[in-house]
N, C-alpha and C positions, 0 to 999 in steps of 0.2 A: 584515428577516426576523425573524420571533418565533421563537425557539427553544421545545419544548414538552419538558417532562420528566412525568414521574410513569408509573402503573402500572395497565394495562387488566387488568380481571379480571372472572370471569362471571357474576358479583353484578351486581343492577341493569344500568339501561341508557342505556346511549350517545350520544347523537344530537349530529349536528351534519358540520360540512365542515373536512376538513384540508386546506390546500392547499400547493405548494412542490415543492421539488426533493429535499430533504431531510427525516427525520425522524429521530433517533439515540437513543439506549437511553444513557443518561450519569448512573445514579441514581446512583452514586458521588463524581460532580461529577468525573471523572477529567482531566488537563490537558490540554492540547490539544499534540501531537507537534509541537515545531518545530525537528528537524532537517531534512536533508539527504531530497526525495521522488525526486531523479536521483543512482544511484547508480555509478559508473564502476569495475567489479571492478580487484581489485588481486592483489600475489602473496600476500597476507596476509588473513590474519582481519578482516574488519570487521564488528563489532557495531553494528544501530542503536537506539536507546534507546530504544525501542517503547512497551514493557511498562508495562503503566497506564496508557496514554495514549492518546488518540483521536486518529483520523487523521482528517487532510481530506480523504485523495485515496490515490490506489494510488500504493505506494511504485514505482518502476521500476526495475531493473539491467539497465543497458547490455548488449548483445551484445558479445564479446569479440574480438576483430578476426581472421578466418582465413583461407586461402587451401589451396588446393588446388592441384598443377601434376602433371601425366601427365609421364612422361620412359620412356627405355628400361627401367628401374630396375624402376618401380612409380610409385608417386605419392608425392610430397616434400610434406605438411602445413605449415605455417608458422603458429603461434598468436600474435598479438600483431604489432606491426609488421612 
């Protein structure tokens, strides 16, 4: 795959065929994110190192484990295990 960079503008004209899955806007030359794209919440703050950096793909965070049980009560939530 040939990566294409630069800047379309409405001056002159154009021609020609792109083709691919992909086309990304990266004039900065900005690096490529290679942390962590499966992210599994915690009880804590997690920062991911995003910033300036181009992604390859959607980051994900996990669904958080819950349950739900009817009793005489009301209903008893349980978050997490």
């Amino acid at each position: 795959m040939t990566e294409i960079c630069g800047v379309i503008t409405t001056q002159g004209e154009v021609r020609g065929v792109i083709s691919g899955s992909c086309v990304t806007e990266n004039q900065g030359n900005a690096p490529i994110y290679r942390g962590e794209y499966i992210i599994t919440p915690t009880a804590r703050e997690q920062t991911l190192q995003t910033k300036g950096k181009l992604l390859e793909k959607d980051i994900t965070v996990e669904k958080i484990a819950f349950s739900e049980t009817s009793n005489e009560s009301g209903t008893t939530v349980t978050i997490g295990g």
